[in-house]
KEMI-359136 format. One record per residue: residue number from 1; residue in three letters; y, z, x negated of N, C-alpha, C, O, CB in turn. Coordinates in steps of 0.02 Angstrom, whole numbers. Atoms other than C-alpha are relative to their C-alpha. Glycine has a CB too. Layout:
+------+------+--------+--------+--------+--------+--------+--------+--------+--------+--------+--------+--------+--------+--------+--------+--------+
! resi ! resn !    npy !    npz !    npx !   capy !   capz !   capx !    cpy !    cpz !    cpx !    opy !    opz !    opx !   cbpy !   cbpz !   cbpx !
+------+------+--------+--------+--------+--------+--------+--------+--------+--------+--------+--------+--------+--------+--------+--------+--------+
!  NUM !  ALA !      Y !      Z !      X !      Y !      Z !      X !      Y !      Z !      X !      Y !      Z !      X !      Y !      Z !      X !
...
+------+------+--------+--------+--------+--------+--------+--------+--------+--------+--------+--------+--------+--------+--------+--------+--------+
% end
This chain:
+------+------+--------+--------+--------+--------+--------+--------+--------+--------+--------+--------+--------+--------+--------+--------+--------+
! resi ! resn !    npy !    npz !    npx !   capy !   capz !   capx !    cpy !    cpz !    cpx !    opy !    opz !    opx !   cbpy !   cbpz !   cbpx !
+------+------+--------+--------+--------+--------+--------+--------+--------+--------+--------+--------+--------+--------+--------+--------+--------+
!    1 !  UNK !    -30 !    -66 !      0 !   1364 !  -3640 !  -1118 !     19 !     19 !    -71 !    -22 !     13 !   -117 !    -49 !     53 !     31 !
!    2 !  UNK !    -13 !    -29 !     50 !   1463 !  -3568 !  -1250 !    -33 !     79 !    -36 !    -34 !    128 !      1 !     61 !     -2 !     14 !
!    3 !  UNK !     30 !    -40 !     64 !   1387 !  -3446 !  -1383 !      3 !     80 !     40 !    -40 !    123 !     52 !     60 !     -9 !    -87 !
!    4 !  UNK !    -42 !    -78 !     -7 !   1479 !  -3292 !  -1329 !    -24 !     11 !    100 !    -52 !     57 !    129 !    126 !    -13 !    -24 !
!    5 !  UNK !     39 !      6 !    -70 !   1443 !  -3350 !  -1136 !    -89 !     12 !     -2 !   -112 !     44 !     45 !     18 !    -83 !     28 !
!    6 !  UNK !     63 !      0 !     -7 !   1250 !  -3361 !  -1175 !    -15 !     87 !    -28 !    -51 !    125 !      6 !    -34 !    -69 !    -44 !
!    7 !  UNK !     -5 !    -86 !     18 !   1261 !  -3173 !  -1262 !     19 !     29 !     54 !    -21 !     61 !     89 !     53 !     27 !    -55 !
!    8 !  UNK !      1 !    -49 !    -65 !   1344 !  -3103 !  -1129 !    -57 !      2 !     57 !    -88 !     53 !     74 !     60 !    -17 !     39 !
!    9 !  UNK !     61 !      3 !    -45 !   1217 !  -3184 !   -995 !    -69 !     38 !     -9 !   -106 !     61 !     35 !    -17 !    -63 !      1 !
!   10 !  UNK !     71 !    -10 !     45 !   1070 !  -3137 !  -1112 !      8 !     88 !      0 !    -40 !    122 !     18 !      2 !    -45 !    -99 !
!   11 !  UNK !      3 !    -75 !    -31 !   1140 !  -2943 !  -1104 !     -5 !     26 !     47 !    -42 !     75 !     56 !     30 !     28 !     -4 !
!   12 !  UNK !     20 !     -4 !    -74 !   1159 !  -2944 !   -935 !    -61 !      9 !     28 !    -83 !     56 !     62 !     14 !    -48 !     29 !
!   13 !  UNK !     65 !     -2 !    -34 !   1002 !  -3004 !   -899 !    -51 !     68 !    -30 !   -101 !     89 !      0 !    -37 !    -78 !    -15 !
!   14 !  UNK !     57 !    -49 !     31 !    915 !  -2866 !  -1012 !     23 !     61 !     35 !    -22 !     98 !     53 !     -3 !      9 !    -89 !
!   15 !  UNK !    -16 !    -58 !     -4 !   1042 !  -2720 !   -953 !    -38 !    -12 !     77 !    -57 !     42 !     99 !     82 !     24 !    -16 !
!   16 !  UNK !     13 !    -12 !    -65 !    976 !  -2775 !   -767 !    -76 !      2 !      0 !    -96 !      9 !     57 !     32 !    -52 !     46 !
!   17 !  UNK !     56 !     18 !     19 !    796 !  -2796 !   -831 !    -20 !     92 !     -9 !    -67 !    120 !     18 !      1 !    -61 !    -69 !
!   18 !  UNK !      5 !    -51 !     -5 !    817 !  -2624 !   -877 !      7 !     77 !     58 !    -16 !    133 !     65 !     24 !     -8 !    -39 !
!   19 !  UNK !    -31 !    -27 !    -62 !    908 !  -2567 !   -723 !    -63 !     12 !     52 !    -73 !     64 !     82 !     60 !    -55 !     32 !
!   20 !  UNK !     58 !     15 !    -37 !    745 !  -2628 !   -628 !    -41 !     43 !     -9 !    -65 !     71 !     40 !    -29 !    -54 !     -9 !
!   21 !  UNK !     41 !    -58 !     39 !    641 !  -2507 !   -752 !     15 !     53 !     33 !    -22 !     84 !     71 !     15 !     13 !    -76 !
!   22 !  UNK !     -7 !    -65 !     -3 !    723 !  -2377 !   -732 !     20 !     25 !     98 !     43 !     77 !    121 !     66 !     15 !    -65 !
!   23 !  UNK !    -26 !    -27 !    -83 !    751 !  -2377 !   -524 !    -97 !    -21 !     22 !   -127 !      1 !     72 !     96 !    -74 !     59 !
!   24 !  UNK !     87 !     -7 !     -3 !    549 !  -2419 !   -531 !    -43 !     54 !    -19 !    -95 !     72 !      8 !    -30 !    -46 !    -38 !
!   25 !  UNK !     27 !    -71 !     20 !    509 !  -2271 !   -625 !     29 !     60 !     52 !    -16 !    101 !     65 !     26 !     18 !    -83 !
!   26 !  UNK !    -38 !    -37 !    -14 !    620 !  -2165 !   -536 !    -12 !     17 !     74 !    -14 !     74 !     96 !     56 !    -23 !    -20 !
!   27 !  UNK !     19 !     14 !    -66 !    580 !  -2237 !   -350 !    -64 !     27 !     -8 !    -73 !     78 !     25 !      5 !    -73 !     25 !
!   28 !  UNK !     77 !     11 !      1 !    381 !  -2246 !   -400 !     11 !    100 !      4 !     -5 !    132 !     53 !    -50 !    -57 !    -90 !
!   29 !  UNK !     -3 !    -75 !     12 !    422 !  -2044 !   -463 !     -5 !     46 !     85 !    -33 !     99 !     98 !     86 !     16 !    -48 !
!   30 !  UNK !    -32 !     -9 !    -46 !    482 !  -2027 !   -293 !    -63 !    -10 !     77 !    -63 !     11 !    135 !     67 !    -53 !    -12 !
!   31 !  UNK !     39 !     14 !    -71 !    333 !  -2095 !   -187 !     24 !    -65 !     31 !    -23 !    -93 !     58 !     13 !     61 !     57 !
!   32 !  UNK !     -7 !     52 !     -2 !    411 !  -2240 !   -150 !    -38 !    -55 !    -33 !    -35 !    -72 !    -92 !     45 !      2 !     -7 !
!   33 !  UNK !     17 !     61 !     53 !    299 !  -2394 !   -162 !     49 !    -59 !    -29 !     94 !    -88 !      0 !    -52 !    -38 !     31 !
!   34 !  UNK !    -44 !     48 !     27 !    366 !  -2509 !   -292 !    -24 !    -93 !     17 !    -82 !   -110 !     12 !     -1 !     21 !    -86 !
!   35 !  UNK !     26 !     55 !    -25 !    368 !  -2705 !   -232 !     12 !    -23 !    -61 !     47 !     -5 !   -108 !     25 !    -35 !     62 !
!   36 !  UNK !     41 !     61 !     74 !    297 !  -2839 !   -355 !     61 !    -26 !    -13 !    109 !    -38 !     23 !    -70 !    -79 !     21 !
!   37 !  UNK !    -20 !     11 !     60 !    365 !  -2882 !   -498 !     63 !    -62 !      3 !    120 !    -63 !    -20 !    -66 !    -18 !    -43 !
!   38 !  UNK !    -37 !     70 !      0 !    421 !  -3069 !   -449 !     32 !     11 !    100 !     26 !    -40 !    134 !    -78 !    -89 !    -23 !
!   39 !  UNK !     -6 !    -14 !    -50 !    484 !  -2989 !   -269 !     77 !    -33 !     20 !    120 !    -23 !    -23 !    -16 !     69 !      3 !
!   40 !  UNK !    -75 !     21 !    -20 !    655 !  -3079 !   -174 !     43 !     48 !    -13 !     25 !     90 !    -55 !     11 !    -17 !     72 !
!   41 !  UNK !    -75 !    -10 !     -4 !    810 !  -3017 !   -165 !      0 !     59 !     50 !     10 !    118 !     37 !     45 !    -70 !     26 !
!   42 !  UNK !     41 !    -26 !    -98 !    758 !  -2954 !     31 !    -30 !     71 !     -4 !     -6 !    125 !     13 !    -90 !    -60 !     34 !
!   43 !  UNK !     41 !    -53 !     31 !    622 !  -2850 !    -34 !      6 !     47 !    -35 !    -22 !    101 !    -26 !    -31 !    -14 !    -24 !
!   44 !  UNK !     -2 !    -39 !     40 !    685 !  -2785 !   -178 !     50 !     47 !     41 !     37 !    107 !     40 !     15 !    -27 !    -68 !
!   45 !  UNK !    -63 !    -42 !    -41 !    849 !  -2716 !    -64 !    -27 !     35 !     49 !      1 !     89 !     62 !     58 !    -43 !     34 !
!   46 !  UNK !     77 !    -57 !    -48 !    700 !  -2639 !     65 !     -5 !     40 !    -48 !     14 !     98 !    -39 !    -95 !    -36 !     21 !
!   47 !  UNK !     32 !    -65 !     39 !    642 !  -2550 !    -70 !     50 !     41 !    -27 !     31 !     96 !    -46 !    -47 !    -19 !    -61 !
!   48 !  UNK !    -46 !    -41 !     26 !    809 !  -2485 !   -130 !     29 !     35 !     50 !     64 !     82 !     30 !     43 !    -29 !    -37 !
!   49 !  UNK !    -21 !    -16 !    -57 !    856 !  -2444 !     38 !    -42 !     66 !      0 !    -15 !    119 !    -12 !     -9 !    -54 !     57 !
!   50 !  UNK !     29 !    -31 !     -1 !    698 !  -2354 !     55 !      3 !     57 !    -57 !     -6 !    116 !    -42 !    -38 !    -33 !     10 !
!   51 !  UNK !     -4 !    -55 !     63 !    717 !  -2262 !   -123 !     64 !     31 !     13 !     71 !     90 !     -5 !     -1 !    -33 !    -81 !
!   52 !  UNK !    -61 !    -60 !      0 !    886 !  -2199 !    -84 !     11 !     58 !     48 !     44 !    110 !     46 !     63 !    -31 !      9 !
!   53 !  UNK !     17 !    -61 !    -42 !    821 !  -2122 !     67 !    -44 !     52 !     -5 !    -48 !    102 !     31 !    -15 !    -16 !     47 !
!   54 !  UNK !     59 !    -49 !     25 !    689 !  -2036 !     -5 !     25 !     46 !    -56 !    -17 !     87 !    -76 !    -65 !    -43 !    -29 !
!   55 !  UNK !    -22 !    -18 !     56 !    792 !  -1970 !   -144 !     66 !     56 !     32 !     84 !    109 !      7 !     21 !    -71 !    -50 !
!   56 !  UNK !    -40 !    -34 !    -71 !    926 !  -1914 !     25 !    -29 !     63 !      3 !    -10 !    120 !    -11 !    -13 !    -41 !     79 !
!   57 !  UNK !     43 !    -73 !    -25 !    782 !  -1817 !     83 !    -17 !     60 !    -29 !    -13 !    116 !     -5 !    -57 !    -11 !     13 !
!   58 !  UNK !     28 !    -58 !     67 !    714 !  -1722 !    -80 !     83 !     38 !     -1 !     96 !     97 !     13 !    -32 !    -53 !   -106 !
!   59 !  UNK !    -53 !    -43 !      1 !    908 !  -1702 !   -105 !      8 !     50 !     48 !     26 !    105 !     26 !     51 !    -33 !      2 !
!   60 !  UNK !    -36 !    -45 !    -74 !    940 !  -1613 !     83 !    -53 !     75 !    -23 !    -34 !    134 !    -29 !    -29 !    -50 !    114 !
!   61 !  UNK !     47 !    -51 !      8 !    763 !  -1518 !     40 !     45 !     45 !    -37 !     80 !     81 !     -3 !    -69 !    -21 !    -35 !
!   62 !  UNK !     12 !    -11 !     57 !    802 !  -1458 !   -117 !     75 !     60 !      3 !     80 !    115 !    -23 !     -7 !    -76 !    -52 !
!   63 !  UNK !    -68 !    -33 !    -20 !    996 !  -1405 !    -52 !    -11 !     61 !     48 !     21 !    113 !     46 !     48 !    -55 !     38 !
!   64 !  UNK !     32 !    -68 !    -37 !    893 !  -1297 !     82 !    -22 !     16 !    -21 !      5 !     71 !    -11 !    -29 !     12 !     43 !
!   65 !  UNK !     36 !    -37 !     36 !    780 !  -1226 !    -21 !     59 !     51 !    -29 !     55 !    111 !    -16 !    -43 !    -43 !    -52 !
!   66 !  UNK !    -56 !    -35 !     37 !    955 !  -1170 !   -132 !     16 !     64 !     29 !     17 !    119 !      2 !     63 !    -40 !     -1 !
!   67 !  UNK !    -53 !     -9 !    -52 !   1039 !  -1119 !     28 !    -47 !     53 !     29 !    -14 !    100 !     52 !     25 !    -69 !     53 !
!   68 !  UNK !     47 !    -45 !    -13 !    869 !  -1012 !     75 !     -5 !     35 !    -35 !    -24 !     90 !    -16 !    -47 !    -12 !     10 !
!   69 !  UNK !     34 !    -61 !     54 !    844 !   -926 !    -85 !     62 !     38 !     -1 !     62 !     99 !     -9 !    -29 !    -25 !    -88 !
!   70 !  UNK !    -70 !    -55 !     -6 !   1046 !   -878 !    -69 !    -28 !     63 !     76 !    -24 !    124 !     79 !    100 !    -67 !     31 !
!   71 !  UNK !     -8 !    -46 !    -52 !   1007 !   -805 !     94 !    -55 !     57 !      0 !    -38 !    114 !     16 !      0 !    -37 !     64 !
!   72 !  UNK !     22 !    -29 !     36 !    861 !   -732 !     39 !     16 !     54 !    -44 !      5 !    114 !    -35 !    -14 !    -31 !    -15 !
!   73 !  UNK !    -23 !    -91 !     28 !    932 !   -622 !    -93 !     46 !     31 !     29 !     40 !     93 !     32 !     30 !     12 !    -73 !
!   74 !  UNK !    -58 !    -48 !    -46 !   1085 !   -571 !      9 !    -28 !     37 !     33 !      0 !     92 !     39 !     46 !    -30 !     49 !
!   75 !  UNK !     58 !    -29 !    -69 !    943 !   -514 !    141 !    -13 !     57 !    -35 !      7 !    105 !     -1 !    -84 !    -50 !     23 !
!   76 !  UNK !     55 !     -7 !     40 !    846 !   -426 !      2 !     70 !     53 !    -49 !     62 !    112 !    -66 !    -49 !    -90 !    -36 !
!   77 !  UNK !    -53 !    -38 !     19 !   1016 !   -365 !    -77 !     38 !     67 !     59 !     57 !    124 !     45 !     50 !    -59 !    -17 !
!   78 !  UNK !    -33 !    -50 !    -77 !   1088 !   -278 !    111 !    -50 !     41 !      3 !    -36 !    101 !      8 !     12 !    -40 !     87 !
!   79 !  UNK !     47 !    -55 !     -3 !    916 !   -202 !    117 !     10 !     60 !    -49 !     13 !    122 !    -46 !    -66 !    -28 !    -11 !
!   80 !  UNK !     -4 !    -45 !     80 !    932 !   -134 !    -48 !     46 !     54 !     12 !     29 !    113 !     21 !     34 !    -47 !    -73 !
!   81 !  UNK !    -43 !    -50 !    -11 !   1109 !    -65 !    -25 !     -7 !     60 !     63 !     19 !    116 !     63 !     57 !    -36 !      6 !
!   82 !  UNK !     11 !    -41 !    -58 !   1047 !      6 !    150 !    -49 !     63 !    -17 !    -42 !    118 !      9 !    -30 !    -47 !     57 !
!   83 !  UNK !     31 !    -35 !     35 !    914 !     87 !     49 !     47 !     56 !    -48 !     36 !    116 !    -48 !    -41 !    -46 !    -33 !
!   84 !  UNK !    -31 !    -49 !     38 !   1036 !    164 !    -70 !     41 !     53 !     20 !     55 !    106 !     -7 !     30 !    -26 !    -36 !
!   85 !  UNK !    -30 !    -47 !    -37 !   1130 !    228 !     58 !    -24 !     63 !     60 !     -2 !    109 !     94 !     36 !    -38 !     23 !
!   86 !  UNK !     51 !    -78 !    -44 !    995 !    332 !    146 !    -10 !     46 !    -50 !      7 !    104 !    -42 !    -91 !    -15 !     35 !
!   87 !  UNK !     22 !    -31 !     69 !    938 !    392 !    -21 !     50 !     33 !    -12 !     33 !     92 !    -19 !    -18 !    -43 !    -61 !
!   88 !  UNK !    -35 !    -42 !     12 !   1103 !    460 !    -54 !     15 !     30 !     60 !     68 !     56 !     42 !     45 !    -20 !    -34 !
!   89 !  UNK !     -2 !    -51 !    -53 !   1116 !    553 !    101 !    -44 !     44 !      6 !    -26 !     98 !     29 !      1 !    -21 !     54 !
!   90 !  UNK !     65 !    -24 !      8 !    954 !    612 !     84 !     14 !     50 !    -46 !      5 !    109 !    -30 !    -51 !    -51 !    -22 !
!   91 !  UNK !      3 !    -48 !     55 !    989 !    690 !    -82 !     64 !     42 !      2 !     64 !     93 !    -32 !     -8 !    -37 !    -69 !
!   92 !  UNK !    -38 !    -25 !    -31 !   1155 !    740 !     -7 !    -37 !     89 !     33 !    -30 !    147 !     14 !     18 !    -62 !     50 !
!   93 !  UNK !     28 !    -47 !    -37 !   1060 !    848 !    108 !    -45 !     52 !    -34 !    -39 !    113 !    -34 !    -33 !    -31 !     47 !
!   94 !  UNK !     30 !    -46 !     35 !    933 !    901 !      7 !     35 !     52 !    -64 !     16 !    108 !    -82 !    -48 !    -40 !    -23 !
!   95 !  UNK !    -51 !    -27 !     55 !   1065 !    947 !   -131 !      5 !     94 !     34 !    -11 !    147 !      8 !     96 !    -59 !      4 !
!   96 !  UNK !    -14 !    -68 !    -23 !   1127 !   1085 !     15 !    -62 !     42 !     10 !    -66 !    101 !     -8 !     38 !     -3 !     64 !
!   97 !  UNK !     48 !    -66 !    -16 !    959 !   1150 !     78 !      3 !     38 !    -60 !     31 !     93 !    -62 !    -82 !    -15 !     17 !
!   98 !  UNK !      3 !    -30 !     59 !    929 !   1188 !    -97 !     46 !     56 !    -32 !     24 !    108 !    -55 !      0 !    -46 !    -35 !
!   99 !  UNK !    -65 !    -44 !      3 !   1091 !   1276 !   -130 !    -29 !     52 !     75 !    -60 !    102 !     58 !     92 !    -59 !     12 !
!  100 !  UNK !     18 !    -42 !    -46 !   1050 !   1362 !     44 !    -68 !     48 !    -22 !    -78 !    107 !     -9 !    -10 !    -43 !     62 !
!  101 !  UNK !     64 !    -61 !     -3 !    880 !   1430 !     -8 !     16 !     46 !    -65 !      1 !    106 !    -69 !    -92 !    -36 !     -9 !
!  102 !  UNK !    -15 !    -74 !     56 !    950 !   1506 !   -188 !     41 !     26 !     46 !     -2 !     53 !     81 !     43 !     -6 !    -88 !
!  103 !  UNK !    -48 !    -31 !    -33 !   1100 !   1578 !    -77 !    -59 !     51 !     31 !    -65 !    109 !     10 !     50 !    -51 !     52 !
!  104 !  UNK !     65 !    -52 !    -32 !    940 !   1660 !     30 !    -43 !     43 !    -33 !    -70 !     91 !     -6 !    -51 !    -33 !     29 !
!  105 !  UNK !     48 !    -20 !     28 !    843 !   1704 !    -94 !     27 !     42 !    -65 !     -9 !     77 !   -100 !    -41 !    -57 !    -12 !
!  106 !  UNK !    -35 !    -76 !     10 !    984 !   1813 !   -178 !     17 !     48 !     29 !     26 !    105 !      6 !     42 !      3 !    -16 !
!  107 !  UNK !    -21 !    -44 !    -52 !   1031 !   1880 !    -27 !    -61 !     44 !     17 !    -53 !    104 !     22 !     26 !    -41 !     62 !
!  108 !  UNK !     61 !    -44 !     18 !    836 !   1935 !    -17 !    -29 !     37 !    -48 !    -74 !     77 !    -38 !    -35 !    -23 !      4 !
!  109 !  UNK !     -7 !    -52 !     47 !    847 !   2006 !   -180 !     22 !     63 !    -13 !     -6 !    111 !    -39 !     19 !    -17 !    -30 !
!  110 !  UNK !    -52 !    -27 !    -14 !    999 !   2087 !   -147 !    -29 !     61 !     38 !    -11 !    118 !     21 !     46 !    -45 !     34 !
!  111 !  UNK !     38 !    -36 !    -64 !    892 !   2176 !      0 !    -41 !     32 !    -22 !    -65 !     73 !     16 !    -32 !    -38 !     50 !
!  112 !  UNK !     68 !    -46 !     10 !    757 !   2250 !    -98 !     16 !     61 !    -20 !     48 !     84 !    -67 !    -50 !    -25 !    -50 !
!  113 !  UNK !      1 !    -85 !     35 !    740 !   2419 !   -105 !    -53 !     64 !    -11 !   -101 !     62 !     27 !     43 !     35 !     36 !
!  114 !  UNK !     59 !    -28 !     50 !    630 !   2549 !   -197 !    -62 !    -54 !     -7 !   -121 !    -46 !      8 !    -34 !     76 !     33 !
!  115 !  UNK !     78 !     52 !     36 !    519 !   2391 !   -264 !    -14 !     -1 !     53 !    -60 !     39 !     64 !    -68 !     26 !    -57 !
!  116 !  UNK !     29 !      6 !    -84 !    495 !   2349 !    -75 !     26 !    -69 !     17 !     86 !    -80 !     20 !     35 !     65 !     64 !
!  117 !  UNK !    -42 !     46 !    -19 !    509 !   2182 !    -24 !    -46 !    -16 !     71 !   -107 !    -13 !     77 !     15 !    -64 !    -60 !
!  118 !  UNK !     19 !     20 !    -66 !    497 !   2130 !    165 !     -6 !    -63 !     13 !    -26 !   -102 !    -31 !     36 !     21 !     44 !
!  119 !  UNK !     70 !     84 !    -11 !    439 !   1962 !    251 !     47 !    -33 !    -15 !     32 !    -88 !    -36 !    -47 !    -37 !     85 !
!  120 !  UNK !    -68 !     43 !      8 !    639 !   1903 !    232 !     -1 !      0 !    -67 !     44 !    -41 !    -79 !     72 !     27 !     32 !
!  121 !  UNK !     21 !     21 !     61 !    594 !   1903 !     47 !    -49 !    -41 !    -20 !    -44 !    -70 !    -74 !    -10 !     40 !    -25 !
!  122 !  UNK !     31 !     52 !     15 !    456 !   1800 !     56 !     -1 !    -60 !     46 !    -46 !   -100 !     32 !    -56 !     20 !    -12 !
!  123 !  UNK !    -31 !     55 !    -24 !    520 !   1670 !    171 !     44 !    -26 !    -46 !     43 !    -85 !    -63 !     30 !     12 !     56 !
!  124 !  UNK !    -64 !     24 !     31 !    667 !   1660 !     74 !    -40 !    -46 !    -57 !    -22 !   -104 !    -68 !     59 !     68 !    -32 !
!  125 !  UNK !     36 !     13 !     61 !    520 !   1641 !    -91 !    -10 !    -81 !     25 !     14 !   -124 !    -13 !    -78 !     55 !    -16 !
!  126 !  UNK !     62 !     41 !    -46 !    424 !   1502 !     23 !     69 !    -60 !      6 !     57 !   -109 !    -30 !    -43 !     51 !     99 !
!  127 !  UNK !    -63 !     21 !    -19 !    607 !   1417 !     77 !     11 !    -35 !    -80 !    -13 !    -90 !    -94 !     57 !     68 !     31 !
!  128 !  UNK !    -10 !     25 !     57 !    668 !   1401 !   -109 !    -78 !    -43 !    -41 !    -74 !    -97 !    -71 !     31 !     66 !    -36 !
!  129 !  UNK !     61 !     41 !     -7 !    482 !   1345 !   -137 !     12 !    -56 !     30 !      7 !    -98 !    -15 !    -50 !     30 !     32 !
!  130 !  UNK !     -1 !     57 !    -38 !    507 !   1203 !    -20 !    -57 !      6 !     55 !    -85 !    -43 !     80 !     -6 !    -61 !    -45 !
!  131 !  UNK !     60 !     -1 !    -60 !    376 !   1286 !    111 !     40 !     14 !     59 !     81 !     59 !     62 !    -66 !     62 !     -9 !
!  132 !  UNK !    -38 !    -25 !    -65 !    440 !   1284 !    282 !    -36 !     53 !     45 !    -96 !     59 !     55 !     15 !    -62 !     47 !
!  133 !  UNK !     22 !    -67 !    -24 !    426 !   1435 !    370 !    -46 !    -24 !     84 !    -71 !     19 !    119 !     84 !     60 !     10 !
+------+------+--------+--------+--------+--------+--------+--------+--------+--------+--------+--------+--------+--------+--------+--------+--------+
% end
């Protein structure tokens, strides 16, 4: 074999030497047992078979998990906005009573006479209070 032929072979063999490393670490990472060292051809293609399916699976997991945590906050987001939108109705409403009980509670002012105030003055008090009658 020529010079340049035995270099190339000689890289080869190391870049696939390495190739082996690194799909042994990677498989083993994986749970996949790794087959011995001096293993066929047969064997070693079982085990790569096996590692690419195991690597399938974590992938599919890992894509549902994604695909759960999206749906998840959207869930968690619609609540939210459903929340914001009672809350502002809420304070909607309360906005008017409030406006309604000063409106009452001038109009019961309005009403008093000689330093006399009647029970429609202290409803109205009780009302703008926030006590329901």
């Amino acid at each position: 074999m020529t010079t340049w032929r035995a270099s190339a072979v000689s890289r080869a063999a190391t870049a696939h030497a390495r190739l082996l490393g690194y799909s042994d670490a990677v498989c083993g990472a994986l749970g996949v047992p790794l087959p011995a060292p001096d293993a066929d051809a047969e064997t070693r293609g079982a085990f790569a078979a096996a590692c690419q399916a195991e690597a399938g699976r974590l992938g599919a997991i890992e894509g549902d998990l994604a695909t759960g945590s999206l749906d998840t906050v959207l869930a968690a987001m619609e609540r939210q906005h459903g929340k914001e939108s009672a809350d502002a109705a809420l304070a909607a409403a309360m906005s008017k009573r409030t406006a309604d009980a000063v409106a009452q509670m001038e109009a019961a002012n309005a009403a008093i006479e000689d330093d006399r105030v009647g029970s429609g003055w202290a409803a109205a008090v009780n009302e703008l209070g926030g006590v329901r009658r």
